[in-house]
VODO-865817 format. One record per residue: residue in three letters; x, y, z negated of N, C-alpha, C in turn; residue number from 1. Coordinates in pm, whole numbers, plus 50000, padded with zeros to 5 digits. Atoms other than C-alpha are relative to their C-alpha. Example, Ala and Ser with C-alpha at 12.3 -4.5 7.8 and 13.67 -1.06 7.14 Angstrom:
<pts>
PT residuo   n.X   n.Y   n.Z  ca.X  ca.Y  ca.Z   c.X   c.Y   c.Z num
PT     ALA 50089 49881 50000 51230 49550 49220 50090 50120 50000   1
PT     SER 49918 49881 50006 51367 49894 49286 49923 50109 49927   2
</pts>
This chain:
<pts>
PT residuo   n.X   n.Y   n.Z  ca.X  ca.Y  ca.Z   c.X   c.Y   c.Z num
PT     UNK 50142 50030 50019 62347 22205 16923 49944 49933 50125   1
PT     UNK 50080 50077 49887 62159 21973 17142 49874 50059 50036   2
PT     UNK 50063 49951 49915 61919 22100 17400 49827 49873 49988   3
PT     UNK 50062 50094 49991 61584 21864 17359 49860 50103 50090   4
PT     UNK 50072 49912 49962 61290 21971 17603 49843 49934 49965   5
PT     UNK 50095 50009 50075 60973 21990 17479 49839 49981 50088   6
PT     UNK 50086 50016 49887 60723 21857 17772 49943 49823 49997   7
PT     UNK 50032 50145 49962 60517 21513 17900 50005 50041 50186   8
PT     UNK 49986 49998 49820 60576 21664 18284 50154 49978 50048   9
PT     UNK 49911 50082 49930 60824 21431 18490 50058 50132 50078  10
PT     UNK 49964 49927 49982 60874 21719 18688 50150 50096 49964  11
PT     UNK 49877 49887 50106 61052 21956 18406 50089 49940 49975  12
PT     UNK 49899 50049 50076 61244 21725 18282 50082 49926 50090  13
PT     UNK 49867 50006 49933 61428 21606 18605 50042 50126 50027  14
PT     UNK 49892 49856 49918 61508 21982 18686 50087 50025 49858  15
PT     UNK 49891 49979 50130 61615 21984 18300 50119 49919 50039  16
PT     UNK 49883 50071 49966 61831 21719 18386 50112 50029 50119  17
PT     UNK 49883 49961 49954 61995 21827 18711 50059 50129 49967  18
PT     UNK 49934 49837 50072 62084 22189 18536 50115 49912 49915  19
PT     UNK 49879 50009 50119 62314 21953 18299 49965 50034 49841  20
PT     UNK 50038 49969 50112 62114 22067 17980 49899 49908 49906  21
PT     UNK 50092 50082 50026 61889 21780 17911 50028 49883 49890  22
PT     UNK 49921 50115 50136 62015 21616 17530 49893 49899 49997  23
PT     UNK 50090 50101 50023 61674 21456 17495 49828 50070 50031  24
PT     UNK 50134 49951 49995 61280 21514 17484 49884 49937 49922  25
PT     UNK 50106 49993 50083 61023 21554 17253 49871 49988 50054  26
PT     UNK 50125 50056 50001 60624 21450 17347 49927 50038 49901  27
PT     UNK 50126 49995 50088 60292 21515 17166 49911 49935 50103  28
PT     UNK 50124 50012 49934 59937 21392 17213 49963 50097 50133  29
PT     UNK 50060 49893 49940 59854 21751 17337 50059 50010 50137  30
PT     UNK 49916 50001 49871 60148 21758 17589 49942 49873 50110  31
PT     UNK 50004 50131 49888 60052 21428 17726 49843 49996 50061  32
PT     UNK 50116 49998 49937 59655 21447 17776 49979 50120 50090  33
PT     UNK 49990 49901 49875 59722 21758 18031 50052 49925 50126  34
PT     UNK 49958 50079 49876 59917 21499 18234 49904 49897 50052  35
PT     UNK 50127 50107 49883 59604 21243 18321 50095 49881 49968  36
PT     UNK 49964 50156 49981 59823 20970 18240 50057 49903 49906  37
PT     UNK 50000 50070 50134 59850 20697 18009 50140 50000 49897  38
PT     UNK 49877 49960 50076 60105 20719 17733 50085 49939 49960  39
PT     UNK 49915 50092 49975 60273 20430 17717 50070 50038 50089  40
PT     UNK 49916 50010 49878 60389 20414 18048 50021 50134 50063  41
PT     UNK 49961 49912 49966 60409 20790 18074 50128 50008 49923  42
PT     UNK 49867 50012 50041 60695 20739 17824 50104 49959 49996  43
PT     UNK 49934 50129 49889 60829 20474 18026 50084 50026 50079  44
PT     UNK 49932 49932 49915 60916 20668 18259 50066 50149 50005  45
PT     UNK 49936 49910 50022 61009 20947 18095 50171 49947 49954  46
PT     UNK 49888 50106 50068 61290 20715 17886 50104 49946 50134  47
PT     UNK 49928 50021 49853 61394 20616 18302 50111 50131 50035  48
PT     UNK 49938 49884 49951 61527 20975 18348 50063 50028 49896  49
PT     UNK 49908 49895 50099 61629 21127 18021 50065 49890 49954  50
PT     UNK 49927 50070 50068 61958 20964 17876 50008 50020 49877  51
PT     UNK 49992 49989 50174 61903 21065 17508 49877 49942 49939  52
PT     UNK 50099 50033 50065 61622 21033 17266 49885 50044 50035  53
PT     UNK 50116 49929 49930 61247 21068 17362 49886 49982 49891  54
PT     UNK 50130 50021 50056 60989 21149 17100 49882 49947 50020  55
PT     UNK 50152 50040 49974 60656 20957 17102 49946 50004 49895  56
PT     UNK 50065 49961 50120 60420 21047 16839 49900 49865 50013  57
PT     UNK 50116 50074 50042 60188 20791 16667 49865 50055 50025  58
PT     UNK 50141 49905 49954 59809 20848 16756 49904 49955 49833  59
PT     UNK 50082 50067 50106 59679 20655 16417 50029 50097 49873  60
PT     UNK 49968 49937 50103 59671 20848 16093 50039 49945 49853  61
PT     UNK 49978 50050 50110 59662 20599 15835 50112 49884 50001  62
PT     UNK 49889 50099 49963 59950 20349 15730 50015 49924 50030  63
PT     UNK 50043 50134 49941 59848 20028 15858 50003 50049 50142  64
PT     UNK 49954 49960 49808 59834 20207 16213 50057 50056 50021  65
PT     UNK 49933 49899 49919 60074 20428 16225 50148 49892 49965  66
PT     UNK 49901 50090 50014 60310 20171 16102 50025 49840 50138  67
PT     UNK 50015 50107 49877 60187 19901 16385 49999 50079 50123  68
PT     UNK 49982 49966 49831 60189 20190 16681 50206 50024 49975  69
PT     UNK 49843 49982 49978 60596 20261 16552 50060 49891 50026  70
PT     UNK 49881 50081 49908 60720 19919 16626 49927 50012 50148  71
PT     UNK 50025 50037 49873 60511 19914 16910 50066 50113 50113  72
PT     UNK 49881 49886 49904 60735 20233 17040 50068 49928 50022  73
PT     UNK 49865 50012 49991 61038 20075 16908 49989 49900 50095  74
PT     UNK 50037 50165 49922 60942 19730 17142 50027 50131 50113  75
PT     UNK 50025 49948 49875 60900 19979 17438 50137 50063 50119  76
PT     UNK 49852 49920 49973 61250 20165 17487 50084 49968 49872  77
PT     UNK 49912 49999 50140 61583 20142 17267 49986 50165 49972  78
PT     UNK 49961 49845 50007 61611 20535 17322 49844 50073 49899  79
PT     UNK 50098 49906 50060 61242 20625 17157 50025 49986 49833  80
PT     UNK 50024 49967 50151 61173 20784 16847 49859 50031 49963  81
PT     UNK 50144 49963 49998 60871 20766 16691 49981 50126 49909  82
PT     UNK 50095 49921 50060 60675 21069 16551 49938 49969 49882  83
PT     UNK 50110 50009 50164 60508 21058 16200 49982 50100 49928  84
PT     UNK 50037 49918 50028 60362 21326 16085 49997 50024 49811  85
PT     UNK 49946 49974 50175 60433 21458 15678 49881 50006 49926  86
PT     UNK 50143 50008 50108 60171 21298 15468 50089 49881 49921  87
PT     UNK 49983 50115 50062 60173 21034 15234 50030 49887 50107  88
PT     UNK 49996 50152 49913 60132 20749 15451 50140 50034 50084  89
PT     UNK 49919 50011 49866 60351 20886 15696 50140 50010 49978  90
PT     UNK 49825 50025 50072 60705 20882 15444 49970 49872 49969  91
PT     UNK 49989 50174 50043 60594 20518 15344 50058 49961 50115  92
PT     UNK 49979 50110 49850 60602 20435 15722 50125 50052 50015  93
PT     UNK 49861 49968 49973 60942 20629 15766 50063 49905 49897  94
PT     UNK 49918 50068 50093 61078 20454 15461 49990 49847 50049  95
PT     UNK 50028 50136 49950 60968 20123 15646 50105 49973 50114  96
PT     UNK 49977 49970 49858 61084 20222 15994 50175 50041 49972  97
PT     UNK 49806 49977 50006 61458 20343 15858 50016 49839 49924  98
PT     UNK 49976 50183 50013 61468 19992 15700 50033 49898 50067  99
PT     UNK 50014 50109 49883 61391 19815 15993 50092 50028 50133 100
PT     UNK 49880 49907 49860 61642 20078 16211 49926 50039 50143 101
PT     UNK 50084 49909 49916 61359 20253 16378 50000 50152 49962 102
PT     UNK 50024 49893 50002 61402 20573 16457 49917 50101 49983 103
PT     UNK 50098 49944 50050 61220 20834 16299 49992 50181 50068 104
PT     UNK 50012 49850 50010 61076 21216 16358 49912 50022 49958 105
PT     UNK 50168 49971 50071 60879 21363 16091 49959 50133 50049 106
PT     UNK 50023 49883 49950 60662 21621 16255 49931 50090 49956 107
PT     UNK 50105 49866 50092 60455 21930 16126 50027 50005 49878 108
PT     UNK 49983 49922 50132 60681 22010 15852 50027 50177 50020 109
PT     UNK 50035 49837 50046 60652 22390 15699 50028 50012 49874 110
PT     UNK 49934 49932 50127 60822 22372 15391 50171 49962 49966 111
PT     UNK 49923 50091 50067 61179 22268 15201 49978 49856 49963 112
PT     UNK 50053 50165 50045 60987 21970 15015 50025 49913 50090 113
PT     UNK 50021 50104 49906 60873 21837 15299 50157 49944 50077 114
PT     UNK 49861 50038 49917 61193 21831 15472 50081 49918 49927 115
PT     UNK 49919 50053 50082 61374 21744 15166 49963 49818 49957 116
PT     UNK 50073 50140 50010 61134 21416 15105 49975 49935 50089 117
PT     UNK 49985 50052 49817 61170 21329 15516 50119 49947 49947 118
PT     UNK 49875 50083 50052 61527 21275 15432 50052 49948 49886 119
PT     UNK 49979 50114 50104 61511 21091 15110 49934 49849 50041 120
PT     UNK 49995 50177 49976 61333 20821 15281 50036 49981 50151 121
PT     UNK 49952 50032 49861 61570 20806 15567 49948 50047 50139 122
PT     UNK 50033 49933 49864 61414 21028 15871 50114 50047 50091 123
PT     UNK 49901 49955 49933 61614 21066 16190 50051 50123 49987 124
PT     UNK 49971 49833 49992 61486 21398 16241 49901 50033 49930 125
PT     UNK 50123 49885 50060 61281 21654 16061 49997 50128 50088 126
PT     UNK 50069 49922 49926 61050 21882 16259 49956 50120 49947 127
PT     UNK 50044 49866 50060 60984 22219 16128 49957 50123 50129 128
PT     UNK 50051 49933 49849 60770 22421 16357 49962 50169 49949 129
PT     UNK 49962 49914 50048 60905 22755 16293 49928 50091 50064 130
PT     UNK 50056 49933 49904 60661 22948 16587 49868 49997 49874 131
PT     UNK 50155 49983 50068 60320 22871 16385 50031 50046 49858 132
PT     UNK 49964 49942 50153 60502 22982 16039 49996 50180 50033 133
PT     UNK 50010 49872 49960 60536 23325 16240 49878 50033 50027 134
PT     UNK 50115 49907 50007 60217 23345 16321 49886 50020 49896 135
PT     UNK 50023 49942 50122 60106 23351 16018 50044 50061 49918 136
PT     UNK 49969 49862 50063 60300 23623 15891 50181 49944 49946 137
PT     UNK 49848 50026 50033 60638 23418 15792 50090 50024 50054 138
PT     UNK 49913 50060 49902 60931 23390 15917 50069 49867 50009 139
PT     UNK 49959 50143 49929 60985 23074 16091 50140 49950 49948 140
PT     UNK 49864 50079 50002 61343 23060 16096 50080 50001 49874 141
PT     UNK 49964 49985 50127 61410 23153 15739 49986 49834 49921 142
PT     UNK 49972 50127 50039 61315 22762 15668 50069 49910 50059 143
PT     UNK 49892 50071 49928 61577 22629 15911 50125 50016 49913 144
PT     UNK 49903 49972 50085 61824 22825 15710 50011 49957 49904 145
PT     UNK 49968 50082 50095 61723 22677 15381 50006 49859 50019 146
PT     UNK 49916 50074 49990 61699 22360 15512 50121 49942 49966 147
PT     UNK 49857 50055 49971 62033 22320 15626 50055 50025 49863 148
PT     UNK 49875 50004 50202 62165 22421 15220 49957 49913 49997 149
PT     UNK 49980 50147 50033 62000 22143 15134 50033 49885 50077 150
PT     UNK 49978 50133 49928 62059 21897 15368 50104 49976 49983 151
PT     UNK 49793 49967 50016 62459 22011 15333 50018 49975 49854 152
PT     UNK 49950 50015 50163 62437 22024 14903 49994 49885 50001 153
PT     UNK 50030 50138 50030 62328 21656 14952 50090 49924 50066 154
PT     UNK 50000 50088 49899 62494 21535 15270 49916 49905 50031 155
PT     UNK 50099 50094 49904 62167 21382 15402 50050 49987 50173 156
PT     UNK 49969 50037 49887 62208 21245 15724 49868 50039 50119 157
PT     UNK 50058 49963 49891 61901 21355 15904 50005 50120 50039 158
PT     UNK 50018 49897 49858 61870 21610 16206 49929 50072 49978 159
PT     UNK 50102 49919 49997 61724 21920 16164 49942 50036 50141 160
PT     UNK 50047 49989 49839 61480 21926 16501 49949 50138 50012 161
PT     UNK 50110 49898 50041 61360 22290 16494 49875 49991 50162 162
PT     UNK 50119 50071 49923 61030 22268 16725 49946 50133 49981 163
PT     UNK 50146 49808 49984 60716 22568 16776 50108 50090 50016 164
PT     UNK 49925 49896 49981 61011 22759 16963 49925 50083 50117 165
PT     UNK 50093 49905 49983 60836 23054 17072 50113 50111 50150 166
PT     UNK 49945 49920 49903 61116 23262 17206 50157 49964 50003 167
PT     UNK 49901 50042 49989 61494 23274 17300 50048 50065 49830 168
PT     UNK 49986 49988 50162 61585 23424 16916 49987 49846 49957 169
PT     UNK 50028 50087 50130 61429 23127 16749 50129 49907 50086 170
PT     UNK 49864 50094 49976 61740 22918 16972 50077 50085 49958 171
PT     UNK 49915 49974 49981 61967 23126 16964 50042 50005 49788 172
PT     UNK 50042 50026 50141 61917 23158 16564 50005 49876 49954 173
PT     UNK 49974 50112 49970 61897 22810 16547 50139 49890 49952 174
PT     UNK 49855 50006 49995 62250 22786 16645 50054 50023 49919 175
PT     UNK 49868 49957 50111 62424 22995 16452 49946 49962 49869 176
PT     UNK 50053 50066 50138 62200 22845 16107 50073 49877 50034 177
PT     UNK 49951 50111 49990 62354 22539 16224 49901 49886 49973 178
PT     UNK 50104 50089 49989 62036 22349 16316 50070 49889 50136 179
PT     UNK 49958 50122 49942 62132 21998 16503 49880 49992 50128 180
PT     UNK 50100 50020 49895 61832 22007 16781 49905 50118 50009 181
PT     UNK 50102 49945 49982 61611 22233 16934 49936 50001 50116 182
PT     UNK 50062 50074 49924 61339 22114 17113 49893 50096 50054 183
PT     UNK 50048 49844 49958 61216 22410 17399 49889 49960 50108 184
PT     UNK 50065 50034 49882 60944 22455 17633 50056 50015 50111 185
PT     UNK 49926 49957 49829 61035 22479 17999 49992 50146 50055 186
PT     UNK 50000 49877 49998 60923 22803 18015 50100 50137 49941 187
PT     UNK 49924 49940 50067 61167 22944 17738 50148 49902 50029 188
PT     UNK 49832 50047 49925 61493 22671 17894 50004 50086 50076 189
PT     UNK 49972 49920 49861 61454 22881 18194 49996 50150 49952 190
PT     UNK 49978 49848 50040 61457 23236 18025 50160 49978 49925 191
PT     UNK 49870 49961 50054 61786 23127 17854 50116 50034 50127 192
PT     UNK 49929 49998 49933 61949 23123 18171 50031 50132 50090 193
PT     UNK 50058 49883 49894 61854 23468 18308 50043 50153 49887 194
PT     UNK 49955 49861 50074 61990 23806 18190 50003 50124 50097 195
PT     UNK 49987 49863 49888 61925 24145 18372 50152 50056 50068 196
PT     UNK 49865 49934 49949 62293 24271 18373 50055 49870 50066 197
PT     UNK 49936 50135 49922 62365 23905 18515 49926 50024 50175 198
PT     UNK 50076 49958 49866 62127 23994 18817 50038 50135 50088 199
PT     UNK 49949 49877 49971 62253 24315 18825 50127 50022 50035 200
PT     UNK 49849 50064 49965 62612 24189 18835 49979 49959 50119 201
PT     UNK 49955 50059 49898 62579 23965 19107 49936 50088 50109 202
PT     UNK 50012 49947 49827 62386 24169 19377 50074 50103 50054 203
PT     UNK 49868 49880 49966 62665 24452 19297 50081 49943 50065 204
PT     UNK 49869 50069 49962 62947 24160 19408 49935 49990 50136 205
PT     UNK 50028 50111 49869 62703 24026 19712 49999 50173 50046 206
PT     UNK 49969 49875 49971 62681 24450 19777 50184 50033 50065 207
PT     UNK 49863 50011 49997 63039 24480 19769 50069 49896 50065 208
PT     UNK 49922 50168 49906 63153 24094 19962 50000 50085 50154 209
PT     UNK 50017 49944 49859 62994 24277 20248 50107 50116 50090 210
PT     UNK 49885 49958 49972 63246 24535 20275 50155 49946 49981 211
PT     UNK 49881 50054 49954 63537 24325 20282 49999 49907 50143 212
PT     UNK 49984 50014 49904 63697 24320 20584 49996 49869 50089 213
PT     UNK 49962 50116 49942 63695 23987 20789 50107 49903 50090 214
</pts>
């Protein structure tokens, strides 16, 4: 499963990168107006550092603009993917955009359908934001799992991205459903790496180094 991190701070995402864990990175509006800085060329330079794919979400809602800001991604970087959010308009513009061999991510899906009608008109990835299904009383990761039957009874070709990851469960879960991307905050990359009996291990060895003799 690929590691995608889920930030617009330059920061996170070179320390994602020298850890070795850095498959790609996902963007929103929300992520990016905390940074002060314009979004073009904040993705500019995100696309400079990360060697995989870098989400940029459309800001227009209807199909005439959300269809003229996705080439204007694809013009920007080979590596971006644009964002389109699961409406009407926004499977026309995917069905446009896989045509034209622009990369797609449909975002703020929350059901089968949706997922299932992302990849009938050719979506890279489908976004299922399994954190806000929990907090409304679901469980999140129970639509990763169906998913993936269908995506497998069909052999569709798009990426399940799971996204609204909340805690280390919803990765680690993830995984073993056999979801293709999951796209984390920086806050929850850095809790996967950390385990009490791992802390507890090593200051027993650096305890113990000390008594061997020199």
């Amino acid at each position: 499963m690929k590691f995608f991190l889920d930030t617009a701070h330059i920061a996170e995402i070179r320390e994602a990168k020298e850890l070795g864990l850095l498959d790609g990175v996902t963007t929103n509006p929300s992520l990016v107006a905390k940074t002060g800085k314009p979004y073009a060329s904040l993705v500019e330079e995100i696309c400079q550092i990360c060697p995989g794919p870098v989400s940029a979400e459309v800001l227009a809602t209807d199909f005439d603009g959300m269809l003229k800001e996705a080439r204007e991604w694809f013009k920007l970087a080979e590596q971006v993917v644009v964002k389109i959010p699961m409406t009407a308009d926004g499977l026309k513009v995917v069905k446009i955009c896989s045509e034209e061999g622009i990369k797609t991510n449909v975002t703020l899906c929350f059901s089968v359908l949706q997922a299932l009608a992302a990849a009938k008109v050719g979506a890279t990835y489908i976004s299922p934001f399994v954190g806000r299904l929990d907090d409304l009383g679901y469980v999140g990761m129970d639509l990763i799992q169906e998913i993936k039957t269908v995506y497998d009874n069909y052999n569709f070709s798009t990426q399940i991205l799971v996204a609204s990851i909340r805690s280390l469960q919803h990765i680690q879960q993830s995984a073993l459903y056999g979801a293709h991307v999951a796209t984390i905050p920086m806050k929850v990359y850095e809790q996967m790496l950390h385990h009490s009996l791992t802390v507890k291990g090593l200051a027993k060895f650096v305890e113990d180094a000390k008594k061997i003799p020199v």
